[in-house]
N, C-alpha and C positions, 0 to 999 in steps of 0.2 A: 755147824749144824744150823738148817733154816729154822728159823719157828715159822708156825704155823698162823695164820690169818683167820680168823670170820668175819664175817661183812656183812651188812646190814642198813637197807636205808630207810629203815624203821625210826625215825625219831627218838619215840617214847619209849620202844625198848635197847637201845643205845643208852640212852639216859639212866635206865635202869639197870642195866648189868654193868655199866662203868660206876654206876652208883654201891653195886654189891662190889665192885671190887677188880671187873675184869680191865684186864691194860689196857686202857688206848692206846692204837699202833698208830693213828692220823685218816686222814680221810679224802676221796679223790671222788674227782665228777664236779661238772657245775651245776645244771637245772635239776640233775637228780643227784644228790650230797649221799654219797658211800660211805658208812662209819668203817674204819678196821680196829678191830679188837687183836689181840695175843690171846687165842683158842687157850682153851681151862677144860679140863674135866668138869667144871666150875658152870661153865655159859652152857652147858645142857641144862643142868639142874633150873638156871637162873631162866632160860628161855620157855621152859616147862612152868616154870610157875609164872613168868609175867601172863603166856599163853592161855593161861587154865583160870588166869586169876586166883588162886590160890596161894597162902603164904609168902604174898605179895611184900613183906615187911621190910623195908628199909628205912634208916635214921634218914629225918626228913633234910636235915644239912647236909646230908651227903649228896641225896636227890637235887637239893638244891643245887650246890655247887658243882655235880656232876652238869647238871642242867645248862648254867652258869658258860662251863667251860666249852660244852659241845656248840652254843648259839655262835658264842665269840671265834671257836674255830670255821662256822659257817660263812661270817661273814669278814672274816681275814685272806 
């Protein structure tokens, strides 16, 4: 069975839903950088609230280092 993909070249909510928790699957494109996630029941809820700004709350270490990981995969 395939999993499913969502994609996104949203920086800051990339950052964010890998920060709440969703997988990164890697990322494709060069002058516009593709994030792939592993699709969640999960990355609606997350994409609703970065969207709404609403119940925005994540531990800011995670943010961080989600952050962290996504930069160094841009420029690898």
């Amino acid at each position: 069975m395939k999993l499913q993909t969502w994609k996104t070249t949203n920086f800051n909510l990339a950052t964010y839903v890998f920060a709440k928790g969703l997988e990164y699957a890697g990322n494709e494109g060069d002058k516009i950088r593709t994030f792939l996630f592993i699709d969640s029941p999960d990355r609606e809820v997350f994409t609703n609230q970065y969207n709404s700004r609403r119940n925005c709350e994540v531990d800011f270490w995670e943010l961080t280092t989600a952050q962290k990981i996504l930069k160094n995969e841009i420029h690898n």
